[in-house]
N, C-alpha and C positions, 0 to 999 in steps of 0.2 A: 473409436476407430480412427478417427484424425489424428489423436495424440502418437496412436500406432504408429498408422503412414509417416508420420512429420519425425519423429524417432527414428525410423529404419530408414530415411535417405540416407546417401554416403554423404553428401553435402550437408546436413543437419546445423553443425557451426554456423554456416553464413547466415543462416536466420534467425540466430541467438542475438544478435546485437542487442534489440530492444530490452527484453528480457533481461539477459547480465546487465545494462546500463542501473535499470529501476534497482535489479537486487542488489547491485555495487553500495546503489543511493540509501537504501532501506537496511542493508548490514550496519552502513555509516550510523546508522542510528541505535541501533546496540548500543555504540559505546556513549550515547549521551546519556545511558542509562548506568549511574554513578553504585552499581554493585556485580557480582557475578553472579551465574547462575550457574546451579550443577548439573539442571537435564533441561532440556529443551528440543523441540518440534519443528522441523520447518514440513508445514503443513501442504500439499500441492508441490512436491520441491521440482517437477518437474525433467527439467535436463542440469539439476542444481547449479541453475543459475544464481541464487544467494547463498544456499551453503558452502559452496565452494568460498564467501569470502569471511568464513564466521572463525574465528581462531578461538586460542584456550585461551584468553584470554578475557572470553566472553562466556564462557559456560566448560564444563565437565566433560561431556556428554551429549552426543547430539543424533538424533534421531531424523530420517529423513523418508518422510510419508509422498505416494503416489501410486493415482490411482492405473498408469499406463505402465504395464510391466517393462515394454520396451524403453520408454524415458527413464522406467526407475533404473534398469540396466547400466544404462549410457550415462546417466548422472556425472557430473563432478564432482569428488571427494572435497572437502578442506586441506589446503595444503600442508593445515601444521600436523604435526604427526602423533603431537601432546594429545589430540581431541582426540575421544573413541566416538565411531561414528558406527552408527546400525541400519541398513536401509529395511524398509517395509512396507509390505502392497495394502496402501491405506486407502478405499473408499471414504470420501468427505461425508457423503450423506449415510451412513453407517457408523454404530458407537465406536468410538476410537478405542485399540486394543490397548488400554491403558486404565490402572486404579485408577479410583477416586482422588484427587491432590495428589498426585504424583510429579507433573509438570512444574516447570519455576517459569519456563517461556516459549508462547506459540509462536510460528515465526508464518506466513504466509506473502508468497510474491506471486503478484497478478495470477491465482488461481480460483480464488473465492466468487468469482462473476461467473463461473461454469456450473455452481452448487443450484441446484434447482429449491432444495428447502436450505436457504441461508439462514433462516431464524432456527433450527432445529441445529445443524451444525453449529453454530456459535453457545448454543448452550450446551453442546456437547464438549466441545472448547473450555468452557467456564469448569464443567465437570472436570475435567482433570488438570486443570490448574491449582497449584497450591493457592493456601489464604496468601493473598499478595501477591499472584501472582499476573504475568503481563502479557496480552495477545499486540503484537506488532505485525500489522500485514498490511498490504500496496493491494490495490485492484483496479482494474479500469472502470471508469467513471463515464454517466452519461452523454458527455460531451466527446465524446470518443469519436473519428473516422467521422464527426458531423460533417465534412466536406462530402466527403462520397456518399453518406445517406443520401442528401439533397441530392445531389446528381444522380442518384441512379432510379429517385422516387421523381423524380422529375422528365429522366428519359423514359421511364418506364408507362409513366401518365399520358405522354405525349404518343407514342408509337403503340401502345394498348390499350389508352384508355381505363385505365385501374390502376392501383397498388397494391404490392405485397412486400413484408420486410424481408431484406437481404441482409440486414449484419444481426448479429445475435443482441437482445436486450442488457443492457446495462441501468447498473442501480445508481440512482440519481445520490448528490451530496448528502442532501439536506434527511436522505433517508438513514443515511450511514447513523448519525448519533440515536435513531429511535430503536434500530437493529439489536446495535451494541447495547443501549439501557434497557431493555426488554430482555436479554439476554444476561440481563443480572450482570454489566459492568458498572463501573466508575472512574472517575476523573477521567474522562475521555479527552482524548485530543484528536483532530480530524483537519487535515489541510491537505491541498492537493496543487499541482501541479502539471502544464500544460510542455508535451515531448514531439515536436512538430521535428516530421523528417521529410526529405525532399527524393522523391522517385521522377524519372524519366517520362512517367506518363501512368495513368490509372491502372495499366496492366501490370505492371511491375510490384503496384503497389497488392493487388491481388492473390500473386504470384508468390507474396513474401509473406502473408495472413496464410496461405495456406502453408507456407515452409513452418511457418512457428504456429502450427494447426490450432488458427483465432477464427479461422471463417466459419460462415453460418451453419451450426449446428439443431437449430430449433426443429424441433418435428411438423411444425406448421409451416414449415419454409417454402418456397415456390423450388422443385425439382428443378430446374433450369432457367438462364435469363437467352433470350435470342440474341442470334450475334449482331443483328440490327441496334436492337434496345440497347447494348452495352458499345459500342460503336457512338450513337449518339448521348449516355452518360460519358463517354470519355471526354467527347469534343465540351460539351457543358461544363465538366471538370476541369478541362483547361480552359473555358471561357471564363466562368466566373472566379476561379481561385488561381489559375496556374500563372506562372512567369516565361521567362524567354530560356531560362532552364529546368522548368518540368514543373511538377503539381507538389504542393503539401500537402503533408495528413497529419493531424492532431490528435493524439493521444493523450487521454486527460487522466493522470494518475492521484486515485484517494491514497493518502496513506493515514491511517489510523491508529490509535493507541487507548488499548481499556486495560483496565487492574480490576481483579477480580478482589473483593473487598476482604479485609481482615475483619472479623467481628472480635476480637481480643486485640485489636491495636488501640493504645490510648494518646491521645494528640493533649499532649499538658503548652498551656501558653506561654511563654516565657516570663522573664521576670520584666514589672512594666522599667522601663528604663533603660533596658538589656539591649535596644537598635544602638549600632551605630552611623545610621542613614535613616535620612525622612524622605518621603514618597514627594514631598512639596520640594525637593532639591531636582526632580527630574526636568525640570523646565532649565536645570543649570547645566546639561549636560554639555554643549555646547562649550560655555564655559571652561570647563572641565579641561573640554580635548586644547582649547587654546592656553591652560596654565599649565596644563601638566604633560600635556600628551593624549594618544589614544591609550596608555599603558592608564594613566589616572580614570577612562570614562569605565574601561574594563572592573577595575578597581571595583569604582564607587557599582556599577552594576552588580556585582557578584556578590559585596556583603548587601546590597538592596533585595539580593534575592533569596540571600541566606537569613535577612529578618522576616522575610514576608513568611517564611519556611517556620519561620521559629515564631509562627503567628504574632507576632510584635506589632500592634495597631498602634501604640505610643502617640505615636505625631500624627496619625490622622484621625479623622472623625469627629467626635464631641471629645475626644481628652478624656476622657471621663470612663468610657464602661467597658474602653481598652478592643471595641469593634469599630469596623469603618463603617461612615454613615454612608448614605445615598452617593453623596461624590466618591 
């Protein structure tokens, strides 16, 4: 119902800020990913704030899943016109209408913290990814709006005497890698990012959670806050975090990466001798940039990483059984 409302405003853009900034940041990641793909998913596309920046030059084919018929409506296409794009009304917590390995890549931007069974979704995920294939998606992180919780559990203790949660729960870091491996990924990658924007005062910032429909959705919610209670969280909001031009709010962005495994890939070591860089030259970087330039550190990083790739332990460890030891 929110994704509804927040969809059919006339105003709807002006609340996309945050949203397209993350998908802009989370597209850019596509390309560090050194192949193409012919079908891929952007899963939750919402008001396609990322597929809009996904080109053919990243994939075939591209599919865009959401569960709010009016955001799916109003979406932004890709502008190149090379891509065939399909939109479809995709329930997260429902099998996804797609074979077995058919996918090459899942795409999700800040959508997946709405899914009530995230462990069932993600192995539904894994299901239709090809052998190899790659889930890349951004969600908000528990550290999210930690400004305003505090203040509103704080005005709300003082003026009633109790708590109840006002923003909807989020999945902590440290959760994300057990999710994804139980979920039958690998080689996981997980780093995140802190998007601190400045509003006029607590209301604004409200105002703007409901325009990009984030506010609290939990069925155990408290039906209303008094306009007293919210009155004294604002003035605490600007007591303990705001400035001389208005309050932050922090937004803590996961972005994640799993490959769903190849059971017929064979990883051969190379031949020993075959580096042309040792792991003990990293202490010379430095070096590096004052002989040669930053053009030389780039350099010597790139075949460091293309030996590490081509599992060449050569010059580290014992010398000997061609693995690295403890150091």
């Amino acid at each position: 119902m929110q994704r509804e409302r927040a969809a059919a405003k006339e105003d709807a853009k002006i609340y996309d800020y945050l949203k397209d900034e993350v998908g802009y940041r989370l597209a850019d990641r596509i390309f560090d990913i050194k192949r193409e793909f012919d079908v891929g998913l952007d899963l939750g596309c919402g008001r396609g704030h990322l597929s809009k920046n996904i080109t053919d030059a990243a994939m075939k084919k591209l599919y865009m899943g959401e569960f709010s018929p009016a955001a799916l409506e109003s979406a932004a296409v890709p502008y190149c016109s090379n891509l065939i794009v399909e939109k479809l009304h995709i329930d997260e917590e429902e099998p996804l209408p797609f074979q077995t390995k058919y996918l090459d890549v899942v795409l999700s931007n800040l959508s997946l913290h709405w899914v009530n069974n995230l462990p069932g979704c993600l192995r539904e995920v894994r299901r239709v990814l090809k052998d190899d294939g790659v889930l890349l998606a951004s969600m908000f992180g528990g550290d999210t709006l930690y400004q305003l919780r505090s203040s509103l559990l704080m005005a709300e203790m003082e003026r009633e005497g109790g708590i109840s949660s006002h923003i909807s729960p989020f999945t902590e870091v440290q959760d994300i890698g057990g999710l994804l491996g139980q979920a039958g990924f690998e080689e996981l990658t997980i780093d995140t990012e802190d998007i601190t924007i400045g509003y006029p005062s607590m209301f604004e910032l409200l105002w703007d959670l409901q325009g990009m429909a984030e506010n609290n959705a939990s069925v155990t919610r408290k039906p209303y806050i008094s306009r007293d209670t919210l009155m004294a969280a604002a003035a605490l909001y600007q007591e303990m975090y705001g400035t001389e031009e208005g309050i932050p709010a922090t937004f803590q962005i996961i972005y994640m990466i799993g490959w769903k495994p190849n059971p017929n890939a064979v990883l051969e070591p190379a031949a020993r001798g075959s580096g042309q860089v040792s792991l003990k030259d990293l202490s010379r970087l430095d070096e590096l940039v004052k002989e040669k330039g930053i053009s030389g550190k780039v350099a010597f990083i790139k075949e460091l990483e293309q030996s590490v790739r081509r599992y060449d332990y050569d010059d580290i460890g014992d010398g000997k059984s061609g693995k690295p030891d403890d150091k």
